[in-house]
N, C-alpha and C positions, 0 to 999 in steps of 0.2 A: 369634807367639803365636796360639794359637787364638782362633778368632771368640769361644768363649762366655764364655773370661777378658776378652778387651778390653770386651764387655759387661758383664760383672761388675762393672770399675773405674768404670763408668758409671752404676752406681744410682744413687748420692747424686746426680749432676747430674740424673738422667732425673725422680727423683721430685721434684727441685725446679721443672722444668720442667712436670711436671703439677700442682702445688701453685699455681704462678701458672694457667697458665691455668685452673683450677678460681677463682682470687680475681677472676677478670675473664670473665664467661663473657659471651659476644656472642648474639644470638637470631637466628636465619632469615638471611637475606641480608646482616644488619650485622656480618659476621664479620672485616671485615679489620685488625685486631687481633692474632687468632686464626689469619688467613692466612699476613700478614706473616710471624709468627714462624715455621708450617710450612712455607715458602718458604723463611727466610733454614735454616733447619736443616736440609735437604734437600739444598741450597748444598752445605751445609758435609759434607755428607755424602758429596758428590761425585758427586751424580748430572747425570748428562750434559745433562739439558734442564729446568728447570724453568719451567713456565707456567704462570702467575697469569689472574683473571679467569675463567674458566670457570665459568656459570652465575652471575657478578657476583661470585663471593668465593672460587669453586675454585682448589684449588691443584693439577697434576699432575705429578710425580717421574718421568722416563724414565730408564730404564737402558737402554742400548744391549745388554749383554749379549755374549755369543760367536756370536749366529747361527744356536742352535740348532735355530730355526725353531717356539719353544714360547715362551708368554708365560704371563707370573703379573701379574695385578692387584689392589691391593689397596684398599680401601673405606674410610675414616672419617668419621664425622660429626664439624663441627667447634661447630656450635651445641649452644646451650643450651636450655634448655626452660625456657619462662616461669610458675617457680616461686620463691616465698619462700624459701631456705634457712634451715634449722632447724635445722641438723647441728651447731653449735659444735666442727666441725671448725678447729683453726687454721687451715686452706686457704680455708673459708667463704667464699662466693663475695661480695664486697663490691658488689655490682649489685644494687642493689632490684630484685627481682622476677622474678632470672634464676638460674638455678642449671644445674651440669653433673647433672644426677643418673642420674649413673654405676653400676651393682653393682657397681664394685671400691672405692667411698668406703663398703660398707654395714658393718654392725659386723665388726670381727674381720678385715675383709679386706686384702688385703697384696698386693704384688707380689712374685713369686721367682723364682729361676733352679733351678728343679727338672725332675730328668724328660731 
């Protein structure tokens, strides 16, 4: 099956996945919560190396690859930014004082498989 159908059948888990961590959002260094789970999902992803602890709460995903002698790396922030949420989004972050404040939680916005 192609990559972008197996992706497909995986919205409903991926957007449940970003619904909690948006209801538990972690600030600056106190991310391992937040780590934990990018860790354990990366696991399960099947990547060749995973190491925790980098810069106290990093998480880093190696893929060994074929060798081609090219690399791709990729970037996420895992904290929050220490804000009140006001969204009465169901996801609403449940942490006084911490929110994800994301632009893809802003009105109207969605995730898709388009393109």
């Amino acid at each position: 099956m192609p990559v972008r159908n197996q992706i497909a059948g995986w919205l409903d888990e991926i957007a449940a996945w970003r619904h909690d961590l948006h209801r538990h959002p972690e600030l600056q260094f106190d991310t391992h919560r937040t780590a934990a789970f990018v860790a354990e999902r990366l696991r399960g992803f099947g990547c060749d190396e995973v190491v925790e602890g980098i810069g106290r709460t990093g998480v880093v995903g190696v893929i060994h690859g074929r060798g081609t002698g090219r690399t791709v790396g990729l970037r996420a922030d895992m904290d929050a930014l220490p804000i009140e949420e006001a969204t009465g989004a169901p996801w609403a972050s449940a942490t006084p004082g911490a929110m994800h404040a994301c632009g893809h939680d802003g009105p109207g916005a969605r995730w898709s498989m388009t393109g």
